[in-house]
C-alpha positions in Angstrom: 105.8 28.1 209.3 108.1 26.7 206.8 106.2 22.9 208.0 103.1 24.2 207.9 103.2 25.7 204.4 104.4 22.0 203.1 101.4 20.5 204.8 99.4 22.6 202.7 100.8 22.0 199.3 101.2 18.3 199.7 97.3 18.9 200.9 96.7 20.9 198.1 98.1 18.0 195.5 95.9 14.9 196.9 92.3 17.3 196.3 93.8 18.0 192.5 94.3 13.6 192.0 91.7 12.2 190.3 89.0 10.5 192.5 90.4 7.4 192.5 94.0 8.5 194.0 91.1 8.5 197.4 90.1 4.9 196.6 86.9 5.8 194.4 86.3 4.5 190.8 87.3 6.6 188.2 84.2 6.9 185.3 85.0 4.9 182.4 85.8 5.8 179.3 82.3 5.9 177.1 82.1 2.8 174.9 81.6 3.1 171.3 80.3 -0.4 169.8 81.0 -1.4 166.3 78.4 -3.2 164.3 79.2 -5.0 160.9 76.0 -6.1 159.0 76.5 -8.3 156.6 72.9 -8.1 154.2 72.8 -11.4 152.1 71.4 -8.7 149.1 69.4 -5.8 148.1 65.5 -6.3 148.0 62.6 -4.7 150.0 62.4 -7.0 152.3 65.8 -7.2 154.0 66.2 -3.5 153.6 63.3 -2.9 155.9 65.3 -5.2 158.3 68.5 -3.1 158.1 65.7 -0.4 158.8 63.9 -1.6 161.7 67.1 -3.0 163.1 68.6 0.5 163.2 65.3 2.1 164.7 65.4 -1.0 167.3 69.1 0.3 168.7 67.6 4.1 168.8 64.6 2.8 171.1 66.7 1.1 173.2 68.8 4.8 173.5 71.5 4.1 171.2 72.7 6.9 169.3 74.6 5.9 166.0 77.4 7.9 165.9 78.2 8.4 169.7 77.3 5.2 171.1 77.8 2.9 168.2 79.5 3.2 163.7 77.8 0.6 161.6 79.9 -1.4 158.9 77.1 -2.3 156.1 78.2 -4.6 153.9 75.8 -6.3 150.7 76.5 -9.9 149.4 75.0 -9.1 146.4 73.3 -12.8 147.0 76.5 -14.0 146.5 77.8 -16.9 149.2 81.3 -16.4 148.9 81.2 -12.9 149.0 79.0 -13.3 152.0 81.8 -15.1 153.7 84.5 -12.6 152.8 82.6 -10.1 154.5 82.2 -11.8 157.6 85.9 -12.2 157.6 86.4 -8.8 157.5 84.1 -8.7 160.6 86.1 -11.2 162.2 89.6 -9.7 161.2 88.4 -6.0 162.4 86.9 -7.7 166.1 83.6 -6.1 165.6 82.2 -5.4 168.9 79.1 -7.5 167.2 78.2 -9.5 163.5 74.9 -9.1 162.5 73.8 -11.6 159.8 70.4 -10.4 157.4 69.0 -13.2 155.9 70.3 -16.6 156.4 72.9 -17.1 154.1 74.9 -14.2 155.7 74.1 -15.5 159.4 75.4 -18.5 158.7 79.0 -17.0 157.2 79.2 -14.8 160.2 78.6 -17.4 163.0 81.6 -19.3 161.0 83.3 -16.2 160.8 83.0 -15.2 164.9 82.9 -18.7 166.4 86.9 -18.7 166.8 86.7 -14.9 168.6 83.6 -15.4 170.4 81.9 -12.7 168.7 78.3 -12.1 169.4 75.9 -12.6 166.3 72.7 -11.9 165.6 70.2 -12.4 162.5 67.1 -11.7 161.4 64.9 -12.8 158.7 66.1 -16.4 158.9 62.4 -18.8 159.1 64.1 -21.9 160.3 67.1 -21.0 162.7 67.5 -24.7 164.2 68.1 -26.5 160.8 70.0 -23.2 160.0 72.3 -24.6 162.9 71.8 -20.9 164.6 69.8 -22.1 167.9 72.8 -22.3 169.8 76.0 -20.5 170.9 76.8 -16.8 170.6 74.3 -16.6 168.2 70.4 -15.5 168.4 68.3 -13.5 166.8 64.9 -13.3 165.1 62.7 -15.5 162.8 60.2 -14.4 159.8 58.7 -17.9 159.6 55.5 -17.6 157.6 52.1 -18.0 158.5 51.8 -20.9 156.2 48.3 -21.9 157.3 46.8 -18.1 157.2 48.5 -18.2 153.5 46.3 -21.4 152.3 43.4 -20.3 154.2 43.9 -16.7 152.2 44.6 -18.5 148.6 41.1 -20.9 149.2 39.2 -17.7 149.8 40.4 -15.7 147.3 40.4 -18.7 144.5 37.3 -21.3 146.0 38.1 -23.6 143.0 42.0 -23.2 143.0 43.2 -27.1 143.7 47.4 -26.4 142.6 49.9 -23.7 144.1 53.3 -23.4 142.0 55.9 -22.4 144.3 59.5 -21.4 143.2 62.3 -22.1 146.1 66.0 -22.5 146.2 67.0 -26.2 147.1 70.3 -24.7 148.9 68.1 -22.5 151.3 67.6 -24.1 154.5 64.5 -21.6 154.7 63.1 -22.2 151.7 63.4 -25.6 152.1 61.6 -25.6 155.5 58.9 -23.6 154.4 58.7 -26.1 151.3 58.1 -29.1 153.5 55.5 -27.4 156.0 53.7 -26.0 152.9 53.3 -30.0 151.2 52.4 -31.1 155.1 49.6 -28.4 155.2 48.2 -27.8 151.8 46.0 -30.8 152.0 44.3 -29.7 155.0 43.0 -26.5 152.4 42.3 -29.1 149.7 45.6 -27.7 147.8 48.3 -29.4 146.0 51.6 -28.1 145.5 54.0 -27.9 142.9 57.3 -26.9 143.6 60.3 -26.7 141.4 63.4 -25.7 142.9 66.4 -23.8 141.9 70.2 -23.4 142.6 70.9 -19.8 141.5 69.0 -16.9 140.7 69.8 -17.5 137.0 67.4 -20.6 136.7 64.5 -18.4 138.3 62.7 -17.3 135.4 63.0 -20.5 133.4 61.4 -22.6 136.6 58.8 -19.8 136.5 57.8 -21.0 132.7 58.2 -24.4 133.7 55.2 -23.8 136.6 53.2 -21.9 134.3 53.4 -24.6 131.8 52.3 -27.2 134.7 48.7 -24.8 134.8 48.7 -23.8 138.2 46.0 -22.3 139.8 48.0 -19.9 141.8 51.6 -19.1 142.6 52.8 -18.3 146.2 56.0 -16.8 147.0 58.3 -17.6 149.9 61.0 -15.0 151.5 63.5 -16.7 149.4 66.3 -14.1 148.3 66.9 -15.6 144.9 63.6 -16.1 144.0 62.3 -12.4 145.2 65.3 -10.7 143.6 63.7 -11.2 140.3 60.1 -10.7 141.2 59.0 -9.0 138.4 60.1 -11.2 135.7 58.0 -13.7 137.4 55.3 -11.3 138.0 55.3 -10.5 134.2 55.1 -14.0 133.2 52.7 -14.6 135.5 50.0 -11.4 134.6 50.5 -12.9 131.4 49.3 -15.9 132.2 46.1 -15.1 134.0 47.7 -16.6 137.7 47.5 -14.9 140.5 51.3 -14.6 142.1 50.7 -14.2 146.5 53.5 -12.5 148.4 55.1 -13.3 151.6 55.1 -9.4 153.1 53.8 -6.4 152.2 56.5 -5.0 150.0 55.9 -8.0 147.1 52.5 -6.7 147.5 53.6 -3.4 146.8 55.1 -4.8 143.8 52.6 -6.7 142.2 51.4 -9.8 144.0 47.9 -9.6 144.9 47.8 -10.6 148.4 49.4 -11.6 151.6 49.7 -13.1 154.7 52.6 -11.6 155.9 54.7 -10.3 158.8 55.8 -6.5 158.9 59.5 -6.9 158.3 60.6 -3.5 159.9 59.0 -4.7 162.9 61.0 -7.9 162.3 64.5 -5.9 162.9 63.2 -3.3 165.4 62.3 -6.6 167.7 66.5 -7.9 166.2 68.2 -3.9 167.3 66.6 -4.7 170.8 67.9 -7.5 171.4 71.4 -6.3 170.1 71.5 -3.5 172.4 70.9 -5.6 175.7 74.0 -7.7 173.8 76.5 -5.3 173.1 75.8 -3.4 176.6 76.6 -6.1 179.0 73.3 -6.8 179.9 72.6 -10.5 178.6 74.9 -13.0 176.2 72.9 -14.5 173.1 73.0 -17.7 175.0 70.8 -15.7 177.1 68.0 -14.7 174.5 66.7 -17.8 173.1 65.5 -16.8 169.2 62.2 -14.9 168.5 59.4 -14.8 166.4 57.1 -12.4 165.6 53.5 -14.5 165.7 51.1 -12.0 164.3 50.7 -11.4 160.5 48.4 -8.8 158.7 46.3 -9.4 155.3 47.9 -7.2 152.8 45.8 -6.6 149.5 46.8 -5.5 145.9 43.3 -3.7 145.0 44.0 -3.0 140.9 46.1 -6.8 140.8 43.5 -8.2 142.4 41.0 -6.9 140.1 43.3 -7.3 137.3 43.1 -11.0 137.7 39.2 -10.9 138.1 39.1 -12.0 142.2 36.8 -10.6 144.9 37.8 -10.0 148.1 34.9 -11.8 150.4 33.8 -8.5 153.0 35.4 -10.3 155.9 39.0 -10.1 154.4 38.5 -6.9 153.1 37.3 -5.3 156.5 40.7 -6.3 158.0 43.1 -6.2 155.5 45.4 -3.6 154.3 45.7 -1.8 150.7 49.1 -2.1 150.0 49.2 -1.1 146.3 52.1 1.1 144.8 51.6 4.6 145.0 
């Protein structure tokens, strides 16, 4: 009896052991991912790519909070500060760096090369001279739609013949969209006059130096210097009788009176899907070549637009979108 009782207990203690005691897997612990996003500074734009990059991880089923905490960090345009931040990234072992704009890409690849942290960006328009299109790096591009933005800007203004653009010479984006801008603006029967900049300081200044040149038009790039002080140029520009065109909607929204432009929410929701399949296991960046979004939308500035005495030929305004502020 006395046997037959120890039987039992020792019976009794393998069913309490955990399954794998039997051999079976135990169920891991539930993962919680940490992001650090690193935001190269505050304007429309890359805020709607925080946005969108956000809403991208809840469609793919991440729940902030339980499956993931999010270190946001803002550069305040500044490069060095932009690199300190990344360090911090690096220093903490972020489960994954993600770089808005290309400044802040750059600074966290340097950052999470050593570790082999995973990095993605968004809002970058020339990752391969950016020196992001390979590694544990990928992400999304917002290359414009250069050709849809002549092909606007001669419809709008038949007997425009010079587009001022503003750019800084130390952003590989701006600089790329510079060059495919002079290689394309002769097909359109456009010049183009651009004066570049090296800080956000010399924006406004470079912006009376274009007017000065009489320009027909003024077209603005995604660069972060230059859009960060969008209403001082917009204000000299109104002034001046030229028409300023945006890049996206939101420098529509602020003034500019048109656009062929990219939806820049929709930018980071396609950048949080991508980052999900990343942080879960399911591919490496080396696995997700870059992507970018090839549709654009016509935004239109109806009181700007009117403001600066231009009709909108029925064709563009049938398809384009009113994006004045409310």
């Amino acid at each position: 009896m006395k046997k037959f009782r120890m039987i039992a207990a020792a019976l009794a203690l393998v069913l309490a052991l955990p399954l794998t005691a039997c051999g079976q897997k135990e169920e891991s612990e539930h993962k919680m991912y940490s992001i650090g996003i690193n935001q190269y500074g505050e304007h429309a734009s890359l805020d709607n790519c925080r946005e969108g990059f956000l809403q991208g991880l809840a469609e793919a089923g991440l729940v902030e909070g339980t499956d993931f905490t999010v270190d946001y960090q803002n550069a305040g345009f500044d490069d060095n500060i932009a690199r300190q931040i990344a360090d911090s990234f690096s220093a903490a072992d972020v489960d994954l760096m993600v770089g808005i704009a290309t400044n802040s890409a750059t600074a966290c690849y340097a950052a999470a090369e050593n570790k082999d942290i995973p990095v993605i960006f968004t809002a970058i328009t020339d990752p391969v001279q950016a020196g992001l299109d390979s590694g544990n790096v990928t992400g999304t591009s917002d290359k414009l739609p250069v050709e849809a933005q002549l092909d606007l800007i001669r419809q709008l203004q038949p007997e425009a013949k010079t587009i001022g653009i503003l750019y800084t010479t130390s952003e590989p984006n701006s600089v790329s969209a510079i060059a495919e801008y002079q290689d394309k603006a002769p097909d359109y029967g456009f010049t183009i006059d651009a004066i570049g900049v090296t800080s956000q300081s010399e924006v406004t200044q470079a912006a009376d130096t274009l007017i000065s040149h009489g320009v027909d038009a003024m077209s603005n790039l995604t660069d972060n210097n230059v859009v960060g002080v969008l209403p001082s140029i917009l204000e000299k520009a109104n002034e001046a009788g030229i028409p300023v065109y945006g890049s996206e909607v939101e420098q529509v929204k602020l003034g500019c009176v048109a656009s062929a432009g990219i939806d820049y929410v929709q930018l980071g929701k396609q950048t949080g899907l991508m980052a999900a399949k990343v942080l879960r296991g399911e591919a490496t960046c080396a696995d997700l070549p870059y992507e970018t979004i090839s549709e654009y939308s016509i935004y239109i500035n109806s009181p700007a637009l009117d403001a600066m005495g231009i009709t909108v030929p029925a064709d563009i305004a049938e398809k384009a979108v009113e994006s004045s502020a409310q």
